[in-house]
C-alpha positions in Angstrom: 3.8 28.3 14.2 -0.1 29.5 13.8 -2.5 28.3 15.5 -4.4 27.1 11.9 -5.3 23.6 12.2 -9.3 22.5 12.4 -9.6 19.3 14.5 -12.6 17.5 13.4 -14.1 14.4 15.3 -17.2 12.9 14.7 -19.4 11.4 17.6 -21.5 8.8 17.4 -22.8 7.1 20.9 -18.8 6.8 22.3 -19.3 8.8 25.8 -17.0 6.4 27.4 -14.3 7.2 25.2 -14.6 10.6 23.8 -13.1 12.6 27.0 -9.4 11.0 26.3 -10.1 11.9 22.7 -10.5 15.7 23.2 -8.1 16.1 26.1 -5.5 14.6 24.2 -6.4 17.8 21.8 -6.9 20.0 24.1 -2.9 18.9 25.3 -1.1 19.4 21.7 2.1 21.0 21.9 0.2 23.2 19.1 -2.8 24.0 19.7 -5.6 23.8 17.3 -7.4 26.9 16.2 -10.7 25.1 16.4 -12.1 21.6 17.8 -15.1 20.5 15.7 -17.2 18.0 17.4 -20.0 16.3 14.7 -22.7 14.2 16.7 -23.7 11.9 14.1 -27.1 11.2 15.1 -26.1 9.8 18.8 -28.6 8.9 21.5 -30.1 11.5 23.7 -28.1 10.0 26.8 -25.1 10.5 24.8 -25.4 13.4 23.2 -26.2 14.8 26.8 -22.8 13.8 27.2 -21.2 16.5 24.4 -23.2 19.7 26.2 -19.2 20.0 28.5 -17.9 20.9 25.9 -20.0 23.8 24.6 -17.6 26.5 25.9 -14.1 25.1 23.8 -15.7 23.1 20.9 -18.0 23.8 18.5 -20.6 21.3 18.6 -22.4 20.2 15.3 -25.7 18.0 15.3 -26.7 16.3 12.7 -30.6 14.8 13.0 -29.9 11.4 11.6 -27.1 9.0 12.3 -25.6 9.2 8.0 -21.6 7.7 9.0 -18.7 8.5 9.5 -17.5 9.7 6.0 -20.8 12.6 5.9 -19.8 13.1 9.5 -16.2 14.1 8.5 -17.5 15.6 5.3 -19.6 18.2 7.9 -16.8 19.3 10.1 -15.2 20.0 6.9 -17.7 22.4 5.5 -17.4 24.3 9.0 -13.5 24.4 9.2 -11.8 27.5 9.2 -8.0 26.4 9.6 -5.7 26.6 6.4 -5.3 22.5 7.7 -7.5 19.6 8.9 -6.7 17.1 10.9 -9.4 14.3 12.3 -9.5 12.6 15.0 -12.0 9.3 16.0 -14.3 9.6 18.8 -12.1 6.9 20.7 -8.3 7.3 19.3 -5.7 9.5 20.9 -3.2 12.0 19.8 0.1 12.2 21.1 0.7 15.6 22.6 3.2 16.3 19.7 1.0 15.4 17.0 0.1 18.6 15.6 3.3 20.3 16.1 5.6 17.9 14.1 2.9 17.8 11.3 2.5 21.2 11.0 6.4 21.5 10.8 6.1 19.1 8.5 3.8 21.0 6.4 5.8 24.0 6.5 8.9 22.4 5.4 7.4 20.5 2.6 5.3 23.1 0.4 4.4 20.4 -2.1 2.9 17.9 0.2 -0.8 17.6 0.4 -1.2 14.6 3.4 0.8 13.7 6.1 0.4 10.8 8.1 1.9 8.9 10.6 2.5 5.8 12.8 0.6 4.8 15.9 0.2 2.3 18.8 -2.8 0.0 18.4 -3.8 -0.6 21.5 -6.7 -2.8 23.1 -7.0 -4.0 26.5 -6.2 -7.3 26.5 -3.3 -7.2 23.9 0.3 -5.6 23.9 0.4 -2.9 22.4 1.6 -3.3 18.3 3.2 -0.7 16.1 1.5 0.7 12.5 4.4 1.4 11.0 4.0 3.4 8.0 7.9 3.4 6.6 7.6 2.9 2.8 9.2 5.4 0.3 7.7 9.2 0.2 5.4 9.9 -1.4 2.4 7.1 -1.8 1.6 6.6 -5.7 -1.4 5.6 -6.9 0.0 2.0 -7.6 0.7 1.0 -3.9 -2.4 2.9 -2.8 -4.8 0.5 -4.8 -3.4 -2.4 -2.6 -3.8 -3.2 1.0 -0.4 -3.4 1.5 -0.1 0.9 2.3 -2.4 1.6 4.8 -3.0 5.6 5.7 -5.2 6.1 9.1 -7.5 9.0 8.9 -7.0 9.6 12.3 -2.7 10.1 11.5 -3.5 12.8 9.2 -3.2 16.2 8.7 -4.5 18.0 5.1 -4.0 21.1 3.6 -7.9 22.3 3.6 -8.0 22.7 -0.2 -7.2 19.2 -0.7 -10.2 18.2 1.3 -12.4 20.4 -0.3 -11.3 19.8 -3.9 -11.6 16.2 -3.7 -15.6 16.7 -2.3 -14.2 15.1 1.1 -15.3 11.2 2.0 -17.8 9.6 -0.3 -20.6 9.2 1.9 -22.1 6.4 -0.1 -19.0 4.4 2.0 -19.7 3.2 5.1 -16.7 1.3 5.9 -13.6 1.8 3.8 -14.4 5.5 3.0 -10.6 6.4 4.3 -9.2 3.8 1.8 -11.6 5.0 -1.0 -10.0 8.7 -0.2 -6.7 8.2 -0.6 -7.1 6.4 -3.7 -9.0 9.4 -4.9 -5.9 11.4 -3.9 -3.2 9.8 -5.1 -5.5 9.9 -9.1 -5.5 13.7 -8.6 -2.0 13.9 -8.0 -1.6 15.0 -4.7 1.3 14.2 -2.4 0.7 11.8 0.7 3.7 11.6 2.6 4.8 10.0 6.0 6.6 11.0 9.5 7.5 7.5 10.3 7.4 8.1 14.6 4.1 7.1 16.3 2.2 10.2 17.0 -0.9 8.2 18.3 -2.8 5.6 19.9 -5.6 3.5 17.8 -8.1 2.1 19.8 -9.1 -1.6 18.7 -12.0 -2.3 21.2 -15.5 -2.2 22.1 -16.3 -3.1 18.6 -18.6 -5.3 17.3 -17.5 -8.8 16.8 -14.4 -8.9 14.7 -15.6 -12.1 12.4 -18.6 -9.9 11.3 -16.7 -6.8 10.7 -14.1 -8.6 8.2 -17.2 -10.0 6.3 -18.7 -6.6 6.1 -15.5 -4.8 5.2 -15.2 -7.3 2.4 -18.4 -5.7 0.6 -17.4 -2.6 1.1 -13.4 -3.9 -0.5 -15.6 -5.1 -3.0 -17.5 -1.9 -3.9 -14.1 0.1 -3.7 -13.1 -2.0 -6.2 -16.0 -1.7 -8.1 -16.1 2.5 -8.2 -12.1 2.3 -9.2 -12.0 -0.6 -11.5 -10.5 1.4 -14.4 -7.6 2.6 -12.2 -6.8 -1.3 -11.2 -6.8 -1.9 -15.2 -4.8 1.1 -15.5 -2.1 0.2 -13.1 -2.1 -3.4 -13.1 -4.1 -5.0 -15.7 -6.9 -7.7 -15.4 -4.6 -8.9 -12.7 -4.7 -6.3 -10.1 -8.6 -7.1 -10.0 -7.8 -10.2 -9.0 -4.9 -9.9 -6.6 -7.5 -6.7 -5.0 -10.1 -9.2 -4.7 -8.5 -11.9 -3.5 -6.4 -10.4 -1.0 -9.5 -8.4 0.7 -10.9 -12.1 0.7 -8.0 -13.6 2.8 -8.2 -10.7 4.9 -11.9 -11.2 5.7 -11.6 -15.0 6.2 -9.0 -14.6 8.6 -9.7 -17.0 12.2 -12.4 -18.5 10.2 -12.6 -21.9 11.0 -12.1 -24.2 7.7 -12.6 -21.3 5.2 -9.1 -19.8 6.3 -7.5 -23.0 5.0 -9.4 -22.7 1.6 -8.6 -19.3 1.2 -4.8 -19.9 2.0 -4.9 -22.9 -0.3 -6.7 -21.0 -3.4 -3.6 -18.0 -2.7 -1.2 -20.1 -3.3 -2.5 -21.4 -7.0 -3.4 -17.9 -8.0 -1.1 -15.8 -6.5 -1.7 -11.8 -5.2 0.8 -10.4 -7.9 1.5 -6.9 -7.5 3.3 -5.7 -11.4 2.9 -2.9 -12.8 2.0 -2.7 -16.4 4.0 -1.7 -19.0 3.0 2.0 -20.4 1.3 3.1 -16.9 1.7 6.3 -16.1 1.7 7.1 -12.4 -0.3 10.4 -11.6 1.7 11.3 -8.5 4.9 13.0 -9.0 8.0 11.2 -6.9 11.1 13.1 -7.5 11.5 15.9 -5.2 
């Protein structure tokens, strides 16, 4: 297969991670036309820390730190592969990653995405499976739940796809991948699944989980504000509701007391997933 796959990985202030990151690249069974590093406004120490990789990467520095989604959304502009796949700054690819992808790709002509499973893995935990092993491809419907999660760092993109859609919305810090597919599956494209494990998520050296549930609740809440009319659309006033609620049990999670509340106020209301009648699903599933 060609060698036409742009890796992009942004960087911010994760020296202690980002050497498994690109040797796990630089050891695909395919390898990658191009490796994008973008340094999203790191510190000086740590941006040191990029300059060994001037000779097989092309190295991108952006003056400010402005997130992960303008981060991606940079390596994208630069790319020069017919695909692009990204990579964190502290995930790892299994060495077949690319190749079975980009098979994949090849053997699917009217997929867009493709993702995968993966390890999560942490160092004071077993090791837990994403699995990823719903029906091909994702419509619209499931996507606007939190019940089908696609991993940016799983996927691999036809580049037109990327650039059509204007990339990440950078206005998302935090559920920007989430936001994306949503905006995917509206358009129509394809997003389908190789069910095997092709990486290894890191889920460490964090900040506090507690805080980050909290903050990923506002930005749950602001997906849902941007996409209301699709939750209407698919699900009525009730998907609002069940979006809502859900992303609130999710955030309350090892909270002491509030848990309980939130647990007690699911089981009067309900998450109801239905579909409503008339809807007319944007992403095409025969084939």
């Amino acid at each position: 297969m060609p060698s036409d796959v742009s890796v992009v990985v942004p960087f911010h202030n994760r020296e202690g991670y980002i050497d498994q990151a690109i040797q796990s690249v630089m050891a695909q069974t395919l390898a990658p036309l191009e490796i994008i590093i973008v340094n999203d406004g790191s510190q000086e120490a740590s941006r040191s820390f990029l300059d060994r990789y001037a000779g097989i990467c092309v190295v991108v520095d952006l003056p400010v730190t402005v997130g992960v989604a303008s981060a991606r959304n940079e390596g994208v502009r630069r790319a020069r592969g017919r695909y692009i796949a990204f990579l964190d700054d502290d995930d790892i690819w299994l060495p077949e990653k690319l190749a079975a992808q980009r098979k994949y790709m090849n053997e699917h002509p009217e997929c867009s995405v493709v993702h995968s499973g993966g390890w999560v893995f942490s160092a004071d935990k077993p090791d837990t499976l994403h699995k990823c092993e719903w029906p091909r491809p994702l419509t619209l419907a499931q996507a606007l739940t939190h019940e089908y999660w696609v991993v940016t760092p799983t996927m691999l993109m036809r580049s037109e796809v990327a650039q059509a859609l204007g990339g990440f919305d950078p206005r998302f810090r935090g559920s920007e991948d989430h936001e994306f597919i949503i905006r995917c599956c509206a358009a129509g494209y394809r997003i389908e699944a190789i069910h095997q494990p092709l990486i290894r998520i890191r889920r460490e050296g964090h900040n506090s989980l507690t805080r980050r549930r909290w903050w990923r609740f506002t930005t749950h809440a602001r997906l849902w504000w941007k996409h209301r009319a699709l939750y209407y659309q698919a699900y009525g006033a009730r998907g609002s509701v069940s979006f809502l609620l859900s992303s609130l049990h999710l955030a309350s999670m090892e909270t002491r007391y509030l848990d309980g509340a939130v647990r007690f106020l699911c089981r009067i209301i309900k998450v109801k997933w239905k579909i409503k009648p008339g809807y007319h699903e944007p992403v095409r599933c025969e084939g």
